[in-house]
PQR file of N, CA, C, O and H, with PARSE charges and radii, in Angstrom:
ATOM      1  N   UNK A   1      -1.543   8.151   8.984 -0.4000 1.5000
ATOM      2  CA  UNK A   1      -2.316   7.038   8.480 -0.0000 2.0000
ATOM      3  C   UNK A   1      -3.594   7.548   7.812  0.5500 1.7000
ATOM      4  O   UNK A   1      -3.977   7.046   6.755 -0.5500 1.4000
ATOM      5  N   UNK A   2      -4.393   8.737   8.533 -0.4000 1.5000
ATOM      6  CA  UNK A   2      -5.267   8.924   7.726 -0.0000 2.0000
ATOM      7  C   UNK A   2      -5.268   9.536   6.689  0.5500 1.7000
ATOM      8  O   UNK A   2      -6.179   9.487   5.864 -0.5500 1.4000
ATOM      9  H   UNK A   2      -4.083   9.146   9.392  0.4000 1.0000
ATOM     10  N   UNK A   3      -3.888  10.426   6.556 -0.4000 1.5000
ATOM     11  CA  UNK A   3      -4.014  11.095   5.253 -0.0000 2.0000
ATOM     12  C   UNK A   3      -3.253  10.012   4.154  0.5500 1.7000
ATOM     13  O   UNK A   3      -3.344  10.086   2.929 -0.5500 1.4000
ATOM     14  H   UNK A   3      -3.147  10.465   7.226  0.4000 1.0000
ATOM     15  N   UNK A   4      -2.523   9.045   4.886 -0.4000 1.5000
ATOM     16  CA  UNK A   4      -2.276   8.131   3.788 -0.0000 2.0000
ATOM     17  C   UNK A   4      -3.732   7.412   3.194  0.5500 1.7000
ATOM     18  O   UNK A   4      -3.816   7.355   1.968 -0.5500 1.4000
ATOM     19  H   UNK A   4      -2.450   8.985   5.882  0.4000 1.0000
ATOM     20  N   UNK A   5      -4.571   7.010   3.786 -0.4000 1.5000
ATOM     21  CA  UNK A   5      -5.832   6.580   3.465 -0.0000 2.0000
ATOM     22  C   UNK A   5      -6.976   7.388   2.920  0.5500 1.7000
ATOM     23  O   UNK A   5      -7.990   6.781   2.575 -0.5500 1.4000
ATOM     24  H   UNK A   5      -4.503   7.057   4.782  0.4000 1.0000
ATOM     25  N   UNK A   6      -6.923   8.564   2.818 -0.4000 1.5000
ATOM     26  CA  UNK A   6      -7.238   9.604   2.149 -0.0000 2.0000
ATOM     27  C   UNK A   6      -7.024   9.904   0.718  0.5500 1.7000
ATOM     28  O   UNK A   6      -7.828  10.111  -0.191 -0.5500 1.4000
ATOM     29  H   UNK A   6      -6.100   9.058   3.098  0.4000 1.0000
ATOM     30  N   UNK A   7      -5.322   9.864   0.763 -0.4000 1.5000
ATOM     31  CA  UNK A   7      -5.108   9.648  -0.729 -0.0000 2.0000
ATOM     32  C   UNK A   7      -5.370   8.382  -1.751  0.5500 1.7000
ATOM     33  O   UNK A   7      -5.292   8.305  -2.977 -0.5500 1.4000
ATOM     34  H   UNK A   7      -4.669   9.696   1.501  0.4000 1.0000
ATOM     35  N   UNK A   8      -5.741   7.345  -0.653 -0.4000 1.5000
ATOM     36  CA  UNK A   8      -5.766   6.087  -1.038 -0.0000 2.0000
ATOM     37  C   UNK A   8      -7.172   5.806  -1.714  0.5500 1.7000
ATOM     38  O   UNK A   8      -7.462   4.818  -2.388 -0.5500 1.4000
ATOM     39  H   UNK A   8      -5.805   7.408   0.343  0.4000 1.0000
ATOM     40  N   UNK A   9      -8.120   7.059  -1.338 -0.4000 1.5000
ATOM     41  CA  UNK A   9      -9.068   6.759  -1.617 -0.0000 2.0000
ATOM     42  C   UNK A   9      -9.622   6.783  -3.134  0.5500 1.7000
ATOM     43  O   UNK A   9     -10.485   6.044  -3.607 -0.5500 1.4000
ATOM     44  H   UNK A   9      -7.885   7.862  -0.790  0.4000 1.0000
ATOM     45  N   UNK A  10      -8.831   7.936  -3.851 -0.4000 1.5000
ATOM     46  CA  UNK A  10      -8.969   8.260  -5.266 -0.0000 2.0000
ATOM     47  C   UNK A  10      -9.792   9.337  -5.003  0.5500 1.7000
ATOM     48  O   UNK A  10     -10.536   9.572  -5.955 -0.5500 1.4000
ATOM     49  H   UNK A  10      -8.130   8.537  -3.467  0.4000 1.0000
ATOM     50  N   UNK A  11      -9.948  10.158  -3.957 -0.4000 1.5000
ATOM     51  CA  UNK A  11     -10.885  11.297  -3.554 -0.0000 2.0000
ATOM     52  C   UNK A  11     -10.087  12.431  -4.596  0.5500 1.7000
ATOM     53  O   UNK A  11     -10.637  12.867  -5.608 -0.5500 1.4000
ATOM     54  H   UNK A  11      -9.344   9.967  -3.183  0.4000 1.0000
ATOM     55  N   UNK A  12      -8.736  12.815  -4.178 -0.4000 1.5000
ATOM     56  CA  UNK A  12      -7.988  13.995  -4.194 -0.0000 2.0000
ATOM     57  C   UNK A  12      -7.814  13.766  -5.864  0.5500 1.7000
ATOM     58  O   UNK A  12      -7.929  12.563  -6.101 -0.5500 1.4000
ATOM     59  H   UNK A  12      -8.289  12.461  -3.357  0.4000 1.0000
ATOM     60  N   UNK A  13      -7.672  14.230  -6.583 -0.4000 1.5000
ATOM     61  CA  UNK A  13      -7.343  14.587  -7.956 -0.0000 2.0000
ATOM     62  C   UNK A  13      -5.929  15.186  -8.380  0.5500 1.7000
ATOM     63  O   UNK A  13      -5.642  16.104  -7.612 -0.5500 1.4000
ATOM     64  H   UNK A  13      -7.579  15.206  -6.390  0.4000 1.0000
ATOM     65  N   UNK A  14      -5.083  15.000  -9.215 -0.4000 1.5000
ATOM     66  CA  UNK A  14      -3.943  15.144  -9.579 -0.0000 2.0000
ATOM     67  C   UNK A  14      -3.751  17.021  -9.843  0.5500 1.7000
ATOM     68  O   UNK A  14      -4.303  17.537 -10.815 -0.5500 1.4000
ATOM     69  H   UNK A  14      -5.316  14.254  -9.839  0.4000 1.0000
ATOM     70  N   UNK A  15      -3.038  17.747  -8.996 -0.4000 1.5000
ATOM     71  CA  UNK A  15      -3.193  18.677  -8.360 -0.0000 2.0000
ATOM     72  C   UNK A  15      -2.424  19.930  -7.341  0.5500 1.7000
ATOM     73  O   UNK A  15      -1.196  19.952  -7.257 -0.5500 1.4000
ATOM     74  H   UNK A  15      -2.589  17.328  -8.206  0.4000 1.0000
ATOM     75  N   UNK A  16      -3.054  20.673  -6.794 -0.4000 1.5000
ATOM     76  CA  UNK A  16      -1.807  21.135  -5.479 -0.0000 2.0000
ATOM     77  C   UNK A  16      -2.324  20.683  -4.237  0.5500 1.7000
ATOM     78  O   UNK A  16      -1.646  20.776  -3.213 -0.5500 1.4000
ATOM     79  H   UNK A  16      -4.052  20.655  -6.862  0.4000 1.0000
ATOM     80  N   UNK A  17      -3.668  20.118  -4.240 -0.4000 1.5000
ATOM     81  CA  UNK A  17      -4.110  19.150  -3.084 -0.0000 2.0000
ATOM     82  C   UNK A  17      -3.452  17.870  -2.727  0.5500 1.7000
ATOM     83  O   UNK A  17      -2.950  17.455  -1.682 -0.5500 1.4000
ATOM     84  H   UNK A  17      -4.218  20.043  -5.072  0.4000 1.0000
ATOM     85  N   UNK A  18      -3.617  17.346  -3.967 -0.4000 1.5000
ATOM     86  CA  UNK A  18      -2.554  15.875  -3.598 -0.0000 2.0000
ATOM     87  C   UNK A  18      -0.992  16.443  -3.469  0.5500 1.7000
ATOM     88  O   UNK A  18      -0.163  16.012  -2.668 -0.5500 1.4000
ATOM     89  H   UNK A  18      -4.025  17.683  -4.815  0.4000 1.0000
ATOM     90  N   UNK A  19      -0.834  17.228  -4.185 -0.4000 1.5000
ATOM     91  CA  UNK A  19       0.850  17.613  -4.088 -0.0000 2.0000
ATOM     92  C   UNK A  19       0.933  17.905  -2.891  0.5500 1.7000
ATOM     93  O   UNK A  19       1.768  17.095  -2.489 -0.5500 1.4000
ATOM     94  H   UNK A  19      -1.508  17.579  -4.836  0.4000 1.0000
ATOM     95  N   UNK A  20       0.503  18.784  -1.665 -0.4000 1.5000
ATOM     96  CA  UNK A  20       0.603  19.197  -0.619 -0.0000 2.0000
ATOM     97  C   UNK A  20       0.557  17.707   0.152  0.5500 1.7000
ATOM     98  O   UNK A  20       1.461  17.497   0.961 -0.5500 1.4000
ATOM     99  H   UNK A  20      -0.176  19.442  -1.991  0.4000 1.0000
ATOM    100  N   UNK A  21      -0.515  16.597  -0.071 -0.4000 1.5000
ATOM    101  CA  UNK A  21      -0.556  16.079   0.423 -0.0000 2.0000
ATOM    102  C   UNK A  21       0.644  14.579   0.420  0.5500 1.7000
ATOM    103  O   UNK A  21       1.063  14.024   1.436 -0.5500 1.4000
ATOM    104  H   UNK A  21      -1.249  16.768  -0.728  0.4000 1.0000
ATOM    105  N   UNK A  22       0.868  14.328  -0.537 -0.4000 1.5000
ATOM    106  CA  UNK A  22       2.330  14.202  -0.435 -0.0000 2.0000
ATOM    107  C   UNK A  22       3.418  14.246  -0.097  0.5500 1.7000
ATOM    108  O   UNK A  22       4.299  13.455   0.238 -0.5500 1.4000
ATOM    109  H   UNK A  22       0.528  14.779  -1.363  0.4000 1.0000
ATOM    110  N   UNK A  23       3.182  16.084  -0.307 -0.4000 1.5000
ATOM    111  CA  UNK A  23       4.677  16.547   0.227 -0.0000 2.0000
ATOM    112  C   UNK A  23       4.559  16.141   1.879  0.5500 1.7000
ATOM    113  O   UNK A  23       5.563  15.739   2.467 -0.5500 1.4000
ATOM    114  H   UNK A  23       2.466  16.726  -0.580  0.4000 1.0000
ATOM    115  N   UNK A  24       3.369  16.266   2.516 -0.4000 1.5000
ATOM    116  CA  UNK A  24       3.138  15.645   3.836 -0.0000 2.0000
ATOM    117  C   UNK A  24       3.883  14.702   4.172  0.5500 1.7000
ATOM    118  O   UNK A  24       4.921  14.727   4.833 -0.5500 1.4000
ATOM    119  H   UNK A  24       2.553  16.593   2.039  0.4000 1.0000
ATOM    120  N   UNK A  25       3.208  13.655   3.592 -0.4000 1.5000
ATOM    121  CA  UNK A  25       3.393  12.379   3.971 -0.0000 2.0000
ATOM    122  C   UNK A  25       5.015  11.933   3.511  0.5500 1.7000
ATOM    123  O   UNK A  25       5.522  10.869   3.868 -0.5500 1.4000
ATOM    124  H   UNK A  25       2.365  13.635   3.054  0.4000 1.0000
ATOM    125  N   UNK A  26       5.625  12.824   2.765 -0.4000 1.5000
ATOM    126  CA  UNK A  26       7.314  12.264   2.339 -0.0000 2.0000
ATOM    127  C   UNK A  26       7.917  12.813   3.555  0.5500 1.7000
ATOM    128  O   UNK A  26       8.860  12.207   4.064 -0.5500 1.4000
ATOM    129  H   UNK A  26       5.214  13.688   2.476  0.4000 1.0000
ATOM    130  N   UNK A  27       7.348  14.209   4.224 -0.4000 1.5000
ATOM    131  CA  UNK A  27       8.135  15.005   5.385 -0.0000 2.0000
ATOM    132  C   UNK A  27       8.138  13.834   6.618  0.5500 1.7000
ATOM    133  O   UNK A  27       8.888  13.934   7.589 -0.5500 1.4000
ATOM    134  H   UNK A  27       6.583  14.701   3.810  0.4000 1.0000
ATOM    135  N   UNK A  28       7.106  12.613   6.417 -0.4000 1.5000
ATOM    136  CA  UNK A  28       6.719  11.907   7.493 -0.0000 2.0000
ATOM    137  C   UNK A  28       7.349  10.979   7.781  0.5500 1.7000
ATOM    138  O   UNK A  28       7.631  10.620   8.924 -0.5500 1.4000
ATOM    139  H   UNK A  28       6.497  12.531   5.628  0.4000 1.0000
ATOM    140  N   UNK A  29       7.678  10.428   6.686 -0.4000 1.5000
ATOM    141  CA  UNK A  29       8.533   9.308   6.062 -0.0000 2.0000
ATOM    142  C   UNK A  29       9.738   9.522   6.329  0.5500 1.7000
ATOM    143  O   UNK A  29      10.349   8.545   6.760 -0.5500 1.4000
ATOM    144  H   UNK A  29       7.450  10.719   5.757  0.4000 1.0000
ATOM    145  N   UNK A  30      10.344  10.546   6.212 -0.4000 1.5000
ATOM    146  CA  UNK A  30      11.794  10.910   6.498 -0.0000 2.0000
ATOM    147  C   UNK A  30      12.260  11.189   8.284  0.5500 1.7000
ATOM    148  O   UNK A  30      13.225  11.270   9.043 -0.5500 1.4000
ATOM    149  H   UNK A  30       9.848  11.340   5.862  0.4000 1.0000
ATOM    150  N   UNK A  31      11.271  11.231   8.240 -0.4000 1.5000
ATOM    151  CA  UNK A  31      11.798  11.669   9.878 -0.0000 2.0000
ATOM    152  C   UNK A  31      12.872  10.449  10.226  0.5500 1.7000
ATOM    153  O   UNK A  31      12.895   9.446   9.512 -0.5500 1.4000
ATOM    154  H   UNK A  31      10.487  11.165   7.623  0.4000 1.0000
ATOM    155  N   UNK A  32      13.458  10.547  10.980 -0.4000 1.5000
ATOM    156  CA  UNK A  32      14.482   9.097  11.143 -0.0000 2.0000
ATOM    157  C   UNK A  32      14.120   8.423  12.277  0.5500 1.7000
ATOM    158  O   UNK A  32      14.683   7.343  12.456 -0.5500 1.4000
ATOM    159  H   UNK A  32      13.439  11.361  11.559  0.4000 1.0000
ATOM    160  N   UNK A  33      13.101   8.892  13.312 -0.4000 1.5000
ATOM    161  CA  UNK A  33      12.283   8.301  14.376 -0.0000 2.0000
ATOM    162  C   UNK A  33      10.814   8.093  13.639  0.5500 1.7000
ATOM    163  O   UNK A  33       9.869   7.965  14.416 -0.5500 1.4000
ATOM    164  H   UNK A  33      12.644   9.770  13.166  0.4000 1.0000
ATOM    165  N   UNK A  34      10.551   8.050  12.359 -0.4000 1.5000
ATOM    166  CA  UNK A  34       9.214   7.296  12.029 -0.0000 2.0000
ATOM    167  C   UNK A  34       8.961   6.108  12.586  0.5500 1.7000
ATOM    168  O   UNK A  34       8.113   6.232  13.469 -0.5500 1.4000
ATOM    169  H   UNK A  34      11.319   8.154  11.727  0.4000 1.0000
ATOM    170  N   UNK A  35       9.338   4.999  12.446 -0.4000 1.5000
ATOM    171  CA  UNK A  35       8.734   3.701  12.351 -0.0000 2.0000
ATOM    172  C   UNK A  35       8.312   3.914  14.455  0.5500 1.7000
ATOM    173  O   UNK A  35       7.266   4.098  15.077 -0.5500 1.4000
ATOM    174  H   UNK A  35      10.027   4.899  11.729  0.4000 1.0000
ATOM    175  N   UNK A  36       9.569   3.775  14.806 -0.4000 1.5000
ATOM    176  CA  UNK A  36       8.906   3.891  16.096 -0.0000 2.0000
ATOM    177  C   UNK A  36       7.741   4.730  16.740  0.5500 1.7000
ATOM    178  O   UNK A  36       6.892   4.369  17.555 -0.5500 1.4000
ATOM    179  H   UNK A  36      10.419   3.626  14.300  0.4000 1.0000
ATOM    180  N   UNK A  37       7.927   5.866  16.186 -0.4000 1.5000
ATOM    181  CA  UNK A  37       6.397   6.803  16.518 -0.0000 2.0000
ATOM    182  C   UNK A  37       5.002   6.627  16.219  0.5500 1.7000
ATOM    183  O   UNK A  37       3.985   7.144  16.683 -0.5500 1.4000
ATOM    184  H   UNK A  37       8.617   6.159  15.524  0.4000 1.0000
ATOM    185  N   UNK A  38       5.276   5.494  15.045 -0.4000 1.5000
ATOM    186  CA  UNK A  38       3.962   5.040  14.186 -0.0000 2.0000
ATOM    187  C   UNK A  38       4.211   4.025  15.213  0.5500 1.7000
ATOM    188  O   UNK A  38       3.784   4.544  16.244 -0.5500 1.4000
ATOM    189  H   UNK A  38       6.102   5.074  14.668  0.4000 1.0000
ATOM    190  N   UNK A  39       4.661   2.882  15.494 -0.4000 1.5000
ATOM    191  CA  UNK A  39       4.429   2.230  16.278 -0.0000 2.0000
ATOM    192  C   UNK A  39       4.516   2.005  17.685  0.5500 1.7000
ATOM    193  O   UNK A  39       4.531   1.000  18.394 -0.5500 1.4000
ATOM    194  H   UNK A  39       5.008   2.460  14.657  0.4000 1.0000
ATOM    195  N   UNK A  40       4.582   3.518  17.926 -0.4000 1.5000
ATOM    196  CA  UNK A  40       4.439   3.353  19.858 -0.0000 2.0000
ATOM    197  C   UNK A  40       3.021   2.898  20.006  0.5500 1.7000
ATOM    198  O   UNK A  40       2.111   3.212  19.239 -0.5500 1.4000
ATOM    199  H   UNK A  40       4.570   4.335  17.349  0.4000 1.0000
ATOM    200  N   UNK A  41       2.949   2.382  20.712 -0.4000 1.5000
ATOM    201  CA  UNK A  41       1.540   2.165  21.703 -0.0000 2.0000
ATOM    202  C   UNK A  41       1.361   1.013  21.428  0.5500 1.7000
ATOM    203  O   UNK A  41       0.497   0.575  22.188 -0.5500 1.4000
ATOM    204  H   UNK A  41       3.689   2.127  21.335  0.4000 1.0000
ATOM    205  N   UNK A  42       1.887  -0.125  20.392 -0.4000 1.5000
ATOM    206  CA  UNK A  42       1.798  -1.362  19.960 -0.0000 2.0000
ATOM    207  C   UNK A  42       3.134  -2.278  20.816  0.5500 1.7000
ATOM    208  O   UNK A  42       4.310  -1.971  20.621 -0.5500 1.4000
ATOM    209  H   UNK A  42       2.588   0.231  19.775  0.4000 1.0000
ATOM    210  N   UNK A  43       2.715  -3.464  21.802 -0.4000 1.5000
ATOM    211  CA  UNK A  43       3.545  -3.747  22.672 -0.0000 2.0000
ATOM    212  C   UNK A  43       4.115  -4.822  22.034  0.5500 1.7000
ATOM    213  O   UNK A  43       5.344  -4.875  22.026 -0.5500 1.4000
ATOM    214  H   UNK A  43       1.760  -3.714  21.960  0.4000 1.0000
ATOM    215  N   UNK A  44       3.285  -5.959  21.329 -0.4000 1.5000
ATOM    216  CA  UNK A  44       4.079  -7.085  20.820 -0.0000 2.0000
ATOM    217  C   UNK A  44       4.601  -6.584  19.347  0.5500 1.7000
ATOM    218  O   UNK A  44       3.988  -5.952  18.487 -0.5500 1.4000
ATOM    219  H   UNK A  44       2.286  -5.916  21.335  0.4000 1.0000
ATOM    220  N   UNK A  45       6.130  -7.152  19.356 -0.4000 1.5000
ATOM    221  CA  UNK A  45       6.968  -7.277  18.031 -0.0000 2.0000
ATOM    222  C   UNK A  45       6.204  -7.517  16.543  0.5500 1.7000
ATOM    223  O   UNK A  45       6.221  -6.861  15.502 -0.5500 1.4000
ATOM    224  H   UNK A  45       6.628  -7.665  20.055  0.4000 1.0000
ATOM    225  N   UNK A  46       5.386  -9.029  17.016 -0.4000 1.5000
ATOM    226  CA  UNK A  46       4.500  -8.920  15.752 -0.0000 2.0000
ATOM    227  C   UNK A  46       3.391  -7.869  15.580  0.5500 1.7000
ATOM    228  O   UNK A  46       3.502  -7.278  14.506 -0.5500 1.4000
ATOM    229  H   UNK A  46       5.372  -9.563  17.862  0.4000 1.0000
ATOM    230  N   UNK A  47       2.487  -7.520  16.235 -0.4000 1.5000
ATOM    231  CA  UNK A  47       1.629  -6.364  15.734 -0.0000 2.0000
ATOM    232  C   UNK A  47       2.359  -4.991  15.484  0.5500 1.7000
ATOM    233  O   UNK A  47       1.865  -4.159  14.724 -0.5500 1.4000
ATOM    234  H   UNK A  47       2.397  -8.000  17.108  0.4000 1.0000
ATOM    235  N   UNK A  48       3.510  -4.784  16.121 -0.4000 1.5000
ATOM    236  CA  UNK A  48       4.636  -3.644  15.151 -0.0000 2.0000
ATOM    237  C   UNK A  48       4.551  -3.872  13.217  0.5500 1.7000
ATOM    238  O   UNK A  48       4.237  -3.241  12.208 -0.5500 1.4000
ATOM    239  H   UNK A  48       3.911  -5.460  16.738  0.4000 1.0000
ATOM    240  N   UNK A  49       5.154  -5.431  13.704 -0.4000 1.5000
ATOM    241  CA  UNK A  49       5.590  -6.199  12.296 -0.0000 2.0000
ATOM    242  C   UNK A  49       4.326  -5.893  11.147  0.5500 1.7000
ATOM    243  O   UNK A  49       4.598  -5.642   9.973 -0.5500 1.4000
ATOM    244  H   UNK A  49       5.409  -5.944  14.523  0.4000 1.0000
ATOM    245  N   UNK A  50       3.212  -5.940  11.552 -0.4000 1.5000
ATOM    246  CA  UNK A  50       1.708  -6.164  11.140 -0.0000 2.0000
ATOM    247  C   UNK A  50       1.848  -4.559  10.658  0.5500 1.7000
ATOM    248  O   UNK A  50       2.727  -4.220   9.866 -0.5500 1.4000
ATOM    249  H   UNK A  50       2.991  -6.144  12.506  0.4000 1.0000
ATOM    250  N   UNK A  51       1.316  -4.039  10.970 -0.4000 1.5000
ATOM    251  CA  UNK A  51       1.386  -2.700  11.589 -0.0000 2.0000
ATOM    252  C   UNK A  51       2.220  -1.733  10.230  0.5500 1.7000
ATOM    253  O   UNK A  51       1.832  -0.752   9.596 -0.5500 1.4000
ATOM    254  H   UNK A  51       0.601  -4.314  11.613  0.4000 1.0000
ATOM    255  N   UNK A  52       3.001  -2.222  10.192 -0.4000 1.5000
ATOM    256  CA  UNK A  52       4.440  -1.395   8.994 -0.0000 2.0000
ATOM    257  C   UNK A  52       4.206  -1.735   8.072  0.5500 1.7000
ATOM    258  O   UNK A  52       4.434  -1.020   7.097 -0.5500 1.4000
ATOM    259  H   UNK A  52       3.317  -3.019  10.706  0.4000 1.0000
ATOM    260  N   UNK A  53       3.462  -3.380   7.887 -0.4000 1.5000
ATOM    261  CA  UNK A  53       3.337  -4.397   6.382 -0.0000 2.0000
ATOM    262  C   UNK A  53       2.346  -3.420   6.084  0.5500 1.7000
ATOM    263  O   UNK A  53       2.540  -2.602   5.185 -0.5500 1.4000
ATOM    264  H   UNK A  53       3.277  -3.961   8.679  0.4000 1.0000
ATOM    265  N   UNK A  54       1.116  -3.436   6.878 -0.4000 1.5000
ATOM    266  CA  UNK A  54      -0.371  -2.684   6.345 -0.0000 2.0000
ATOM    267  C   UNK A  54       0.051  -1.339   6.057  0.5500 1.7000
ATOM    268  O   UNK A  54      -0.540  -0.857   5.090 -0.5500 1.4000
ATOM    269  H   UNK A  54       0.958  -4.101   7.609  0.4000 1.0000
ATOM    270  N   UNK A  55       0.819  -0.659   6.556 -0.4000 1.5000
ATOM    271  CA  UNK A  55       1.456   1.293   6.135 -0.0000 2.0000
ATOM    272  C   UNK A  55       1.817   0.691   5.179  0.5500 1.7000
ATOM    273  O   UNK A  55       0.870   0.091   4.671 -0.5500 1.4000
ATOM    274  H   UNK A  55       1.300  -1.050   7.341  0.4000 1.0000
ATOM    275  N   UNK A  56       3.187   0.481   4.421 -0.4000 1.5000
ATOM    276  CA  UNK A  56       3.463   0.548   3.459 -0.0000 2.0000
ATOM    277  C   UNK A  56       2.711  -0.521   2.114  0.5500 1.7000
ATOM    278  O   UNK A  56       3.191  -0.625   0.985 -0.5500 1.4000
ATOM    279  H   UNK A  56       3.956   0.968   4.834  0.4000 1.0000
ATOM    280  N   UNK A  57       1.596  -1.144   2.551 -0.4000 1.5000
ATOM    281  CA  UNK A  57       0.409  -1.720   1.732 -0.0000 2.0000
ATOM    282  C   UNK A  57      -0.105  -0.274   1.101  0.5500 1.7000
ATOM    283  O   UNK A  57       0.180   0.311   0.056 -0.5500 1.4000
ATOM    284  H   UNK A  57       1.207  -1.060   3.468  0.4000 1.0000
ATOM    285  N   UNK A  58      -1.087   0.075   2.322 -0.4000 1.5000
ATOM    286  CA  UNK A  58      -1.837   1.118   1.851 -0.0000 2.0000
ATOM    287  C   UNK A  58      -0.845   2.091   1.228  0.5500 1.7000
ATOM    288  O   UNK A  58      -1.363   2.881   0.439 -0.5500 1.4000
ATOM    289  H   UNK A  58      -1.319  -0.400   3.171  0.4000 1.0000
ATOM    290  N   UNK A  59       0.977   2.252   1.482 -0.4000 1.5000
ATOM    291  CA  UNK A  59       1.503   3.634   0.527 -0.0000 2.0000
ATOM    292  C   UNK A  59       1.397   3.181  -0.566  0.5500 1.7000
ATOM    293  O   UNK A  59       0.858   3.931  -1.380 -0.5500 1.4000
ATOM    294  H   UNK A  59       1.398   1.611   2.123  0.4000 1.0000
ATOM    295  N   UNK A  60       1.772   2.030  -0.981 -0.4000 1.5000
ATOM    296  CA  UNK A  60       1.653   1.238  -2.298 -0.0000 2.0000
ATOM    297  C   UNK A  60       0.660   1.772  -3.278  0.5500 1.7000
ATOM    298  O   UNK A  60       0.908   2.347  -4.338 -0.5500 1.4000
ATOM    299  H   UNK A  60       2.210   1.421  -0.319  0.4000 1.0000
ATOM    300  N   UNK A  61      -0.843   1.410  -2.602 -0.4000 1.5000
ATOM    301  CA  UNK A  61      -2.018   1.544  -3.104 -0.0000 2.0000
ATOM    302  C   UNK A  61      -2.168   3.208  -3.766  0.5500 1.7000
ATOM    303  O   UNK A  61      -2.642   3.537  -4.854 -0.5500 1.4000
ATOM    304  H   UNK A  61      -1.044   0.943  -1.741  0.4000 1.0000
ATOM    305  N   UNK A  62      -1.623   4.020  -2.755 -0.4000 1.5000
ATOM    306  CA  UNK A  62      -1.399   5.488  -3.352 -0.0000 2.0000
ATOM    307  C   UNK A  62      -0.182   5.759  -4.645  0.5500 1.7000
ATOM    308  O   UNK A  62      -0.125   6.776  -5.335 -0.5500 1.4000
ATOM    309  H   UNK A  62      -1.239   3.753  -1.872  0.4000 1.0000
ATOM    310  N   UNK A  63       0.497   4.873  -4.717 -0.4000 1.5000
ATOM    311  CA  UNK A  63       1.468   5.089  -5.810 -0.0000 2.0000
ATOM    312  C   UNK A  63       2.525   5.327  -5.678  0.5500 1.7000
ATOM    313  O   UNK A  63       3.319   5.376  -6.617 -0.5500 1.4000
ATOM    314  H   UNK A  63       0.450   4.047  -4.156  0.4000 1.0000
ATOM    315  N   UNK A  64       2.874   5.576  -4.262 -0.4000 1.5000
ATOM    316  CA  UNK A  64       4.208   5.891  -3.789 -0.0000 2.0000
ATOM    317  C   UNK A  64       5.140   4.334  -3.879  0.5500 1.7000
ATOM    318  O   UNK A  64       4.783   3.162  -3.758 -0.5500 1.4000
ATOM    319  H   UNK A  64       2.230   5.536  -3.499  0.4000 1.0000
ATOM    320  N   UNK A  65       6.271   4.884  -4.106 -0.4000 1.5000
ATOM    321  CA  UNK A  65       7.557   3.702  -4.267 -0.0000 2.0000
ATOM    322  C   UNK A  65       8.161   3.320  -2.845  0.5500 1.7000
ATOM    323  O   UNK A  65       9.032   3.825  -2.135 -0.5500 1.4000
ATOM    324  H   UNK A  65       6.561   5.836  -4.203  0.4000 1.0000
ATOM    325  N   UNK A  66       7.513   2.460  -2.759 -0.4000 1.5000
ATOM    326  CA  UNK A  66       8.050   1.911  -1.358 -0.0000 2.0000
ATOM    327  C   UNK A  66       9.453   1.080  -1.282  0.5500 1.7000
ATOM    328  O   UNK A  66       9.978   0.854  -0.192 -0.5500 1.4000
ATOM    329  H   UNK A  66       6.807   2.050  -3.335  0.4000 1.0000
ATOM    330  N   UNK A  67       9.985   0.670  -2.427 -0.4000 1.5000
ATOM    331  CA  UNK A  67      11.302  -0.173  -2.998 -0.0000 2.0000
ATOM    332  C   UNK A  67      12.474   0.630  -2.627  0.5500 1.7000
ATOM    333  O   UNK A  67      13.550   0.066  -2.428 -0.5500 1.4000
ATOM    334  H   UNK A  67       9.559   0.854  -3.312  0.4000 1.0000
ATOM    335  N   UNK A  68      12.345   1.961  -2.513 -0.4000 1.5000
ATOM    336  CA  UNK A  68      13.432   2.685  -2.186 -0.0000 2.0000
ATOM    337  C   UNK A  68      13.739   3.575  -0.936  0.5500 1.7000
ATOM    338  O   UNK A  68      14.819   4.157  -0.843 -0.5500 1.4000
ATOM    339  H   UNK A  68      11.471   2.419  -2.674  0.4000 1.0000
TER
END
C-alpha cells in the first residue's frame, strides 16, 4: 500500500526507480493469496469490500490497468 501510494504521488519520475517499483507491485499482485493477505486483520466482509475498492482506486491513480 505504501509503495502503491508512493507512486501515486507523482514523486518517482519515468525511469528505473518507478520501473523497479512496479515491477514490485505486479510481483504483488500476482501472488494468488493477495487479496486475502491485504486483507487479513479486517474482520467484517464490508471493510474487506472497502478496503480492495480503495487498492485498486489508488492503482488506478498510478496508471496501472486494473480492467485486466
Amino acid at each position: 500500500m505504501r509503495l502503491v501510494t508512493f507512486c501515486a504521488s507523482g514523486v518517482l519520475t519515468v525511469g528505473r526507480a518507478s520501473t523497479i517499483a512496479r515491477d514490485t507491485i505486479v510481483a504483488y499482485l500476482r501472488r494468488k493469496d493477495f487479496i486475502t493477505e491485504f486483507t487479513d486483520g479486517i474482520d467484517e466482509p464490508v471493510g474487506k469490500e472497502q478496503a480492495i475498492k480503495e487498492f485498486y482506486g489508488l492503482l488506478s491513480k498510478t496508471g496501472f490497468d486494473v480492467k485486466g
